[in-house]
LODRENPA-773648 format. One record per residue (C-alpha): residue number from 1; residue in one letter; chain; x, y, z. Coordinates in steps of 0.25 Angstrom, whole numbers, plus 5000, padded with zeros to 4 digits. Layout:
N
{r NUM; 'A'; 'A'; {X; Y; Z}}
...
***
This chain:
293
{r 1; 'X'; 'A'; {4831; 5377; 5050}}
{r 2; 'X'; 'A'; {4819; 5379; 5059}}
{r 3; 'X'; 'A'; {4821; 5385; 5072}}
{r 4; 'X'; 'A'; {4811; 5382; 5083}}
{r 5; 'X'; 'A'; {4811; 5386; 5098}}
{r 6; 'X'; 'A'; {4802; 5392; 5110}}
{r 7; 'X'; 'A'; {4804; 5405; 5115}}
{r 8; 'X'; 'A'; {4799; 5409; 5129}}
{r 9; 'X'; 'A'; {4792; 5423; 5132}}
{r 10; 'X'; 'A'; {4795; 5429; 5147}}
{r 11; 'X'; 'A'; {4793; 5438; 5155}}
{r 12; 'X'; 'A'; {4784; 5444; 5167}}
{r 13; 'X'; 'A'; {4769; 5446; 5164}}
{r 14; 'X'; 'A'; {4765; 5458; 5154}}
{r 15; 'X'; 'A'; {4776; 5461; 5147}}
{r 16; 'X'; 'A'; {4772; 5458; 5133}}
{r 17; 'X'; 'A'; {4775; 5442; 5131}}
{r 18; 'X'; 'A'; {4761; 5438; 5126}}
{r 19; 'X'; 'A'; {4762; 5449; 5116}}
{r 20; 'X'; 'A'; {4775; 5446; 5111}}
{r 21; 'X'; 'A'; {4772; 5432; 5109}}
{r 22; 'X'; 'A'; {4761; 5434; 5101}}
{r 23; 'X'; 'A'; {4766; 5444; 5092}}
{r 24; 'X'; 'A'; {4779; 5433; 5089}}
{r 25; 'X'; 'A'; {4769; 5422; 5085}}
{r 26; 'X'; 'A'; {4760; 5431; 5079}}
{r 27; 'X'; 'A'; {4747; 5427; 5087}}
{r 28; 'X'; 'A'; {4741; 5428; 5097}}
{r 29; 'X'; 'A'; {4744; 5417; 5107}}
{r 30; 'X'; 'A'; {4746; 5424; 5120}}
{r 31; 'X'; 'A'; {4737; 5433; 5127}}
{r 32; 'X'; 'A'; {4741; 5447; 5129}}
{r 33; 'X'; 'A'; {4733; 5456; 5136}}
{r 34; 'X'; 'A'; {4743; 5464; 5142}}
{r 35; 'X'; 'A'; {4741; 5459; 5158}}
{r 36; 'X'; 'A'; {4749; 5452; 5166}}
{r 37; 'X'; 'A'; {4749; 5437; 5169}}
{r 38; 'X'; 'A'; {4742; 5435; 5151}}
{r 39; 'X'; 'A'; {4747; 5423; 5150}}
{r 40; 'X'; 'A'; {4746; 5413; 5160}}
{r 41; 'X'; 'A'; {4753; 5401; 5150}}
{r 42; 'X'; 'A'; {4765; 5398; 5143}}
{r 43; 'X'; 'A'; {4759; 5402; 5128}}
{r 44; 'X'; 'A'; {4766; 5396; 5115}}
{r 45; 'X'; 'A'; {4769; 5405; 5104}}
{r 46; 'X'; 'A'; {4772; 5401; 5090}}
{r 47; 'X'; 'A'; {4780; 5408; 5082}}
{r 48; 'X'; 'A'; {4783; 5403; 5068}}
{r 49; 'X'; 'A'; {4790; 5409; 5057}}
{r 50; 'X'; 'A'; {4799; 5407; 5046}}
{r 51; 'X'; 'A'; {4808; 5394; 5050}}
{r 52; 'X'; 'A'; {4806; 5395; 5066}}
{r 53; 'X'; 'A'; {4797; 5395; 5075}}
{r 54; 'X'; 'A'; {4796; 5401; 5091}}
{r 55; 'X'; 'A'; {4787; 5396; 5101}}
{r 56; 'X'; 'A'; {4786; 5407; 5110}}
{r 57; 'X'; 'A'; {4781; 5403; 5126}}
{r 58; 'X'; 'A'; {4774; 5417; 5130}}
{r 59; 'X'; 'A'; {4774; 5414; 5146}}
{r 60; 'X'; 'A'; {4766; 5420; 5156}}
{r 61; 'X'; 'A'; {4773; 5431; 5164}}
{r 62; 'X'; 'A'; {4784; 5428; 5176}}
{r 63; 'X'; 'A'; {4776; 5438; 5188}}
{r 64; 'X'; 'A'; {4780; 5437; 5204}}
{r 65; 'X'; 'A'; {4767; 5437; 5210}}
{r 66; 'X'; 'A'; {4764; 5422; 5207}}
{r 67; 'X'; 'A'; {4755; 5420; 5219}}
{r 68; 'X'; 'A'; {4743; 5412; 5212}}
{r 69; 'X'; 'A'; {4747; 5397; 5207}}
{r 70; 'X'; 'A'; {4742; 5405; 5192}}
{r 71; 'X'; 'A'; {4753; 5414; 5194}}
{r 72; 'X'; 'A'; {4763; 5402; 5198}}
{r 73; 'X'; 'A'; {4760; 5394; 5187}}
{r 74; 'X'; 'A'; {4761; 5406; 5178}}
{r 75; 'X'; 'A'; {4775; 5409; 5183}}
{r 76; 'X'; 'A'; {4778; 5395; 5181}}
{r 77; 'X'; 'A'; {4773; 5394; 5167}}
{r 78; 'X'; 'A'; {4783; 5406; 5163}}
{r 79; 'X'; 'A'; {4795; 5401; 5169}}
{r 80; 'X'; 'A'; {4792; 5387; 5163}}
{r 81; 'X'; 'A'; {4791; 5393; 5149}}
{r 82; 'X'; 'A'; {4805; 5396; 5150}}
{r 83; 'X'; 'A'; {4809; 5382; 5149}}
{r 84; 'X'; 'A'; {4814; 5374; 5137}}
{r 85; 'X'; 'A'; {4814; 5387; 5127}}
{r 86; 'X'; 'A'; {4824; 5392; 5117}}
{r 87; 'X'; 'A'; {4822; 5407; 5122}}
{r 88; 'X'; 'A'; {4816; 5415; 5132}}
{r 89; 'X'; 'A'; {4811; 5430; 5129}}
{r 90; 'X'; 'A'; {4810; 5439; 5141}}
{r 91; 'X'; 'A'; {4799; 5450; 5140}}
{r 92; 'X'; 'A'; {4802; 5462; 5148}}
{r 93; 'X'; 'A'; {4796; 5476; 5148}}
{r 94; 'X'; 'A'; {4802; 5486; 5142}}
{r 95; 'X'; 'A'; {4808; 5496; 5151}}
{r 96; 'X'; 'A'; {4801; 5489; 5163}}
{r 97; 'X'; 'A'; {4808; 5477; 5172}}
{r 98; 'X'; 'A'; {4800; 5472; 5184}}
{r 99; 'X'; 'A'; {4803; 5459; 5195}}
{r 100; 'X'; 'A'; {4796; 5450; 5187}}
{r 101; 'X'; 'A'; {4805; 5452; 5175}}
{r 102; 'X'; 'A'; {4816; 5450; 5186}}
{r 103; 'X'; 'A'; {4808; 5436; 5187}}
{r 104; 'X'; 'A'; {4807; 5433; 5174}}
{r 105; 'X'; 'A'; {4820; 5434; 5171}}
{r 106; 'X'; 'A'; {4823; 5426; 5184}}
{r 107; 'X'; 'A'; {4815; 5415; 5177}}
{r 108; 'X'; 'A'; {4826; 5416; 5165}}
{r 109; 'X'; 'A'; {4837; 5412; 5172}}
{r 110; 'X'; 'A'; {4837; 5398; 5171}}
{r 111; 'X'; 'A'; {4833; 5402; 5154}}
{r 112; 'X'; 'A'; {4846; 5395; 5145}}
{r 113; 'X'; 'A'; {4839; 5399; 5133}}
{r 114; 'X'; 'A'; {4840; 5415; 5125}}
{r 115; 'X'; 'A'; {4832; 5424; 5133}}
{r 116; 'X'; 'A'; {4828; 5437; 5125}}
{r 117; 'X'; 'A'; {4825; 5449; 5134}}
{r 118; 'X'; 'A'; {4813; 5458; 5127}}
{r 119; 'X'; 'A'; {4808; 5472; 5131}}
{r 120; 'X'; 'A'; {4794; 5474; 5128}}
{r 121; 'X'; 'A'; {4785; 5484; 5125}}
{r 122; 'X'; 'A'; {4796; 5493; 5120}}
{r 123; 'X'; 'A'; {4787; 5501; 5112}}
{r 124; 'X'; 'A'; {4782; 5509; 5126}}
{r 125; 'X'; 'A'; {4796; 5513; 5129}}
{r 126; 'X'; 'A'; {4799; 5526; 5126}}
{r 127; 'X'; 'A'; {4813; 5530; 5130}}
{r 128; 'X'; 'A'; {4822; 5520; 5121}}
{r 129; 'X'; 'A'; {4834; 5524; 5128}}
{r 130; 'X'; 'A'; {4827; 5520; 5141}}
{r 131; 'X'; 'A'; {4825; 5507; 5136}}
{r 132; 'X'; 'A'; {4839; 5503; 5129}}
{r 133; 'X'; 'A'; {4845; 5505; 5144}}
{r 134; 'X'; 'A'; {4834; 5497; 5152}}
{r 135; 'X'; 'A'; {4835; 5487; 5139}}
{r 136; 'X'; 'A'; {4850; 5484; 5143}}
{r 137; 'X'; 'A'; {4848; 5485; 5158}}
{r 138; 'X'; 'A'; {4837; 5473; 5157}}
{r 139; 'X'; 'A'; {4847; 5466; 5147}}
{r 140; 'X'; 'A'; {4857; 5465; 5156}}
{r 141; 'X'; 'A'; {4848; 5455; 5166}}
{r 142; 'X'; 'A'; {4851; 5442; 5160}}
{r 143; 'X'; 'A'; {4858; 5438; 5146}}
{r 144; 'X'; 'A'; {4847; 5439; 5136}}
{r 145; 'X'; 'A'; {4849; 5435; 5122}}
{r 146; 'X'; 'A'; {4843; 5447; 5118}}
{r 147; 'X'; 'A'; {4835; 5459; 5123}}
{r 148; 'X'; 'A'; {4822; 5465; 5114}}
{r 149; 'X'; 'A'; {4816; 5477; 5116}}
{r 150; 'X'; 'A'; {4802; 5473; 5110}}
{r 151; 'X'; 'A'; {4789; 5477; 5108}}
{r 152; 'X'; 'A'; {4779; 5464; 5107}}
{r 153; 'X'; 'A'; {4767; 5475; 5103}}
{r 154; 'X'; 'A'; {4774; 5482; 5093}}
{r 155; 'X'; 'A'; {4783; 5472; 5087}}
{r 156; 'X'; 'A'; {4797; 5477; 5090}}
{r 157; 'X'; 'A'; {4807; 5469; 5090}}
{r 158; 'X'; 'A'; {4801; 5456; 5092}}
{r 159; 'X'; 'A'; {4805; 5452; 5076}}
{r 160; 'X'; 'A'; {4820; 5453; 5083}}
{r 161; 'X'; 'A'; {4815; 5444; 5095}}
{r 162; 'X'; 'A'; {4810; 5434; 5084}}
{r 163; 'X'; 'A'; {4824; 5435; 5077}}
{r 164; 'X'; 'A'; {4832; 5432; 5091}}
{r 165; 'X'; 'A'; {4822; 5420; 5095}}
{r 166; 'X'; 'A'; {4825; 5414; 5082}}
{r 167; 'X'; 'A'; {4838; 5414; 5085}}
{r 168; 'X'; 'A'; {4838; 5408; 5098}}
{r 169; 'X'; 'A'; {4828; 5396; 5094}}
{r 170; 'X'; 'A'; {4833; 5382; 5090}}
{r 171; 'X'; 'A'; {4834; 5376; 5076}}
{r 172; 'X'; 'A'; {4822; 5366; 5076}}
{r 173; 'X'; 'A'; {4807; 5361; 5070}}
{r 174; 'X'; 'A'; {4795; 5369; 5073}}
{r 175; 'X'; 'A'; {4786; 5364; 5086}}
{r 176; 'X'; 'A'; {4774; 5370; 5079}}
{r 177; 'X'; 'A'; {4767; 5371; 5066}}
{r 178; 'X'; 'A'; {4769; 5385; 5058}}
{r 179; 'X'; 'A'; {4755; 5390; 5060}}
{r 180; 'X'; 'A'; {4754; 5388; 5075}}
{r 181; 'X'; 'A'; {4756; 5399; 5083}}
{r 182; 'X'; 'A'; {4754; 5393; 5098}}
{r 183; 'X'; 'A'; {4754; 5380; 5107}}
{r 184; 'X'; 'A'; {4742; 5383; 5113}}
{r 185; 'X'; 'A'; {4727; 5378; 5114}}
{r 186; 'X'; 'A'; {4716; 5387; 5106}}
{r 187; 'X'; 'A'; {4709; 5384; 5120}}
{r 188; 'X'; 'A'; {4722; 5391; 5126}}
{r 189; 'X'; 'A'; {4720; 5404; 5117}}
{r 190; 'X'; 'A'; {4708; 5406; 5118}}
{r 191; 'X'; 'A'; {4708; 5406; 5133}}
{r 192; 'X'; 'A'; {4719; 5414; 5133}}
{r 193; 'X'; 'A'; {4711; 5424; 5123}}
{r 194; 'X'; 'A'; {4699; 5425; 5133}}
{r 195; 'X'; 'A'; {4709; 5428; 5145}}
{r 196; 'X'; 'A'; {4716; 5440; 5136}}
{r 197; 'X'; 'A'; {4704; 5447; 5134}}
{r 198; 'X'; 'A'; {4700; 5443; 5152}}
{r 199; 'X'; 'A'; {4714; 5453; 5152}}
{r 200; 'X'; 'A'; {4712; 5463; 5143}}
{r 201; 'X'; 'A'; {4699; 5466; 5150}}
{r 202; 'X'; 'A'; {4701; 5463; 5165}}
{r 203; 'X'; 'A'; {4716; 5466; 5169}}
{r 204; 'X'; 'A'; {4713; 5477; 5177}}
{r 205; 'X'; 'A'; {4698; 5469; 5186}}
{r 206; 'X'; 'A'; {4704; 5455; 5185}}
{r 207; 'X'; 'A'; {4717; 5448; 5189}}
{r 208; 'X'; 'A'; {4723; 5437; 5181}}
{r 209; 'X'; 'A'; {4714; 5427; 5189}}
{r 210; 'X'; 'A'; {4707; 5423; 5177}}
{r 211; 'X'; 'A'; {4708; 5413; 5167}}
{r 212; 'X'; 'A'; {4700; 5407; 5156}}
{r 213; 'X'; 'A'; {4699; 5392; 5153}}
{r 214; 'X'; 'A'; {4692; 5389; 5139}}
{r 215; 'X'; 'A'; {4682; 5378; 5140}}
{r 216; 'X'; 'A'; {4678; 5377; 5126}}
{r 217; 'X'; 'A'; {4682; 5379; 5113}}
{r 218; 'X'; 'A'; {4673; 5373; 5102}}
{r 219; 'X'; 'A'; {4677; 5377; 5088}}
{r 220; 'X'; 'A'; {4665; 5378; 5078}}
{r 221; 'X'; 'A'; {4661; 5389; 5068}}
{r 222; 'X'; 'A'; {4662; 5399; 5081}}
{r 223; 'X'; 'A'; {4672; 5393; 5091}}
{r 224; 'X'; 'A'; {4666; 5391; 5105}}
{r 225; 'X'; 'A'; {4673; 5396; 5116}}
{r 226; 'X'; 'A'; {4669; 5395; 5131}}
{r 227; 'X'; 'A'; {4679; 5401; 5141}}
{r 228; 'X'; 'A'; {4678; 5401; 5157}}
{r 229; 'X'; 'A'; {4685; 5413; 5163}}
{r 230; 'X'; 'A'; {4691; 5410; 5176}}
{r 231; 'X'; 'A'; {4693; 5419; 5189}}
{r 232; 'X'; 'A'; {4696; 5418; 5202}}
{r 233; 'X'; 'A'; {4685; 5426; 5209}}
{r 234; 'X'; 'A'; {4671; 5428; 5208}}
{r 235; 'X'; 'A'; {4673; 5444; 5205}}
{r 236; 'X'; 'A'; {4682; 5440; 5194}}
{r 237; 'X'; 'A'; {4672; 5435; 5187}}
{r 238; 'X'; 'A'; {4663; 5447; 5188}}
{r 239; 'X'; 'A'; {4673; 5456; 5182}}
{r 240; 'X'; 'A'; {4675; 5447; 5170}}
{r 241; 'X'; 'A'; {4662; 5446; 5169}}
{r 242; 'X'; 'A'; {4659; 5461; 5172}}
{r 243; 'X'; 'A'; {4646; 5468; 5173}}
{r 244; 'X'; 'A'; {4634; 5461; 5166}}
{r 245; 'X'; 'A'; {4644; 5453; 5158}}
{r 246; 'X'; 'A'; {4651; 5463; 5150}}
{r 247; 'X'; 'A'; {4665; 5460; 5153}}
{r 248; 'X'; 'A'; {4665; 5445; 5150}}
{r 249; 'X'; 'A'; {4657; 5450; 5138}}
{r 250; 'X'; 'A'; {4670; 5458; 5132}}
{r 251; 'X'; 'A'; {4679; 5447; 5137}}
{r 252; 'X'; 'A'; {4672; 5438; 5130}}
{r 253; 'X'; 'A'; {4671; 5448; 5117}}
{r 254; 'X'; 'A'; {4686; 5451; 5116}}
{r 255; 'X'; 'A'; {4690; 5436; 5120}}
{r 256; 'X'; 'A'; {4680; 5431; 5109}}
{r 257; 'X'; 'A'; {4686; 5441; 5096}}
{r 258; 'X'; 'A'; {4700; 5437; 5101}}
{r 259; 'X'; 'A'; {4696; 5422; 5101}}
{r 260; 'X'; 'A'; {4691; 5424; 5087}}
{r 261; 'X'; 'A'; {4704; 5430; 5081}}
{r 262; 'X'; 'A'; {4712; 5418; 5088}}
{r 263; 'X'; 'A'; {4703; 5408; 5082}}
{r 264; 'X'; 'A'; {4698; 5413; 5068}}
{r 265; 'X'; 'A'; {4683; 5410; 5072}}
{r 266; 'X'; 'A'; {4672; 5417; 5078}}
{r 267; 'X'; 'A'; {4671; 5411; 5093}}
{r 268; 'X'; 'A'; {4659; 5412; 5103}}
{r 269; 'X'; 'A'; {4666; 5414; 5117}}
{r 270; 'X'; 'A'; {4660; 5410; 5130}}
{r 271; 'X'; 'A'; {4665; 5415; 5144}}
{r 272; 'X'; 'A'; {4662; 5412; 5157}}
{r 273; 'X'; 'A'; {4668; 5418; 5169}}
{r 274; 'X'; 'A'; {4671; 5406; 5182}}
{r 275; 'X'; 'A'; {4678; 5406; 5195}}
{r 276; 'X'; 'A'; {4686; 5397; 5201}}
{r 277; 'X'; 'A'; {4694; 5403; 5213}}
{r 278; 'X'; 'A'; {4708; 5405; 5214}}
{r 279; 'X'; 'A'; {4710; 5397; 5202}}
{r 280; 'X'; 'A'; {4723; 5403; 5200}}
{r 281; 'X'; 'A'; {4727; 5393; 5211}}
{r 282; 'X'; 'A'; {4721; 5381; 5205}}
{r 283; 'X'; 'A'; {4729; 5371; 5197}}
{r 284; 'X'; 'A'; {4718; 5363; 5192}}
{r 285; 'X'; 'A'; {4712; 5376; 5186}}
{r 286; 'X'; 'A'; {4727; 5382; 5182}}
{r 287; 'X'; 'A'; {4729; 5368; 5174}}
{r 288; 'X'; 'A'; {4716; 5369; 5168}}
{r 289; 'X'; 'A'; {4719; 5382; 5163}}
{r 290; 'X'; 'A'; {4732; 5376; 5158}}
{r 291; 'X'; 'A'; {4740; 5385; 5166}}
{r 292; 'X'; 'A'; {4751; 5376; 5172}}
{r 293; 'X'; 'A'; {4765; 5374; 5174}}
***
């Protein structure tokens, strides 16, 4: 009989979700450069194999200082992930529990469904011994159904996290076909692929008041894409830009190879850099961004 179930990814911002997501399905869906605040939506995973099938819900990372309506919305967008799933995983840091993990699992409380507690990045820890002892102090926090040390990068112990969320899921029909890796728009991914490279790039210059909107995606012999960046302040856009146009340039140069390995195709890649202030506080924009909740 066919098992099928949905399986949400918590836990507060940078602590590997995105990775370990895409590592499960095998694909890339998720953005995952390693800053906090990645992803800004609830992304949908697929993973499909033998005679089940998970649909992982990576969610943005639970933080405190949720002062723009962004933020908010952000916030609200991860707690709202957490509803009407067959299990929850909680991501935490190996060795390292802050306040918003404290908020996270706040957030579980009301959770009826398996929760799995997972330690990641394990493969940084030196002193095992060390880590047994914080592992069963963590533990013993709430009742979780099971506790992983993991390593999303390296790939231990996530075939055993598999194995316990097969378990956990309902007998039932696929929601999704075989070969399809993610509920998301092409549109979507793309964006998302753009604002990854903004990160990798920017994080020290540039807070997370950036976003990328695409505008047009025609698909011919080369795919056409026009992207509009947007920021919140008129020196924002200089630095994207940068001096003579060179940073927008490599933006613009990594964003495109990483478009072509998503789509298969060669892909002309057009960027423009706006403002619209305080947008962060803006509904309208927020909705036209598709972040909402």
């Amino acid at each position: 009989m066919a098992k099928f179930g949905y399986v949400a990814i918590a836990g507060r911002p940078n602590v590997g979700k995105s990775t370990l997501m895409n590592h499960l399905v095998g694909f890339k869906v998720s953005a995952i450069a390693n800053k906090p605040q990645t992803t800004r939506h609830n992304i949908r995973g697929i993973l499909t194999e033998k005679d089940y099938q998970i649909v992982f819900r990576d969610t943005p990372g639970i933080h405190k200082a949720a002062k723009s309506l962004l933020n908010k919305t952000i916030n609200l967008e991860a707690v709202s992930a957490l509803e009407n799933v067959d299990a929850v995983v909680m991501m935490v840091e190996a060795m390292r529990w802050t306040e918003e993990d404290d908020l996270v699992l706040s957030r579980l409380e009301h959770v009826n469904c398996p929760v799995f507690l997972i330690a990641n990045k394990v493969d940084k820890v030196k002193k095992r011994s060390e880590m047994l002892n914080w592992l069963q102090e963590v533990a013993a926090k709430r009742e979780f159904s099971g506790v992983f040390p993991l390593s999303a990068t390296k790939l231990i112990n996530t075939i055993e996290l598999k194995a316990a969320l097969v378990e956990v899921i309902p007998e039932g029909d696929w929601g999704y076909d075989e070969d399809e890796v993610t509920d998301q728009s092409t549109r979507f991914i793309c964006g998302e692929l753009v604002r990854e490279q903004l990160m990798t790039y920017l994080h020290q210059e540039l807070p997370y008041s950036t976003a990328v909107e695409v505008e047009k995606f025609e698909e011919a012999k080369v795919i056409e894409i026009h992207a509009v960046i947007w920021v919140s302040r008129e020196g924002q856009k200089g630095i994207i830009i940068g001096k003579k146009g060179e940073m927008l340039k490599r933006i613009g140069s990594s964003a495109r190879l990483a478009l072509e390995e998503f789509l298969g195709s060669k892909v002309m890649l057009k960027l423009w850099v706006r403002v619209e202030e305080n947008w962060e506080n803006s509904p309208r924009h927020l909705r036209s961004l598709g972040i909402t909740s």
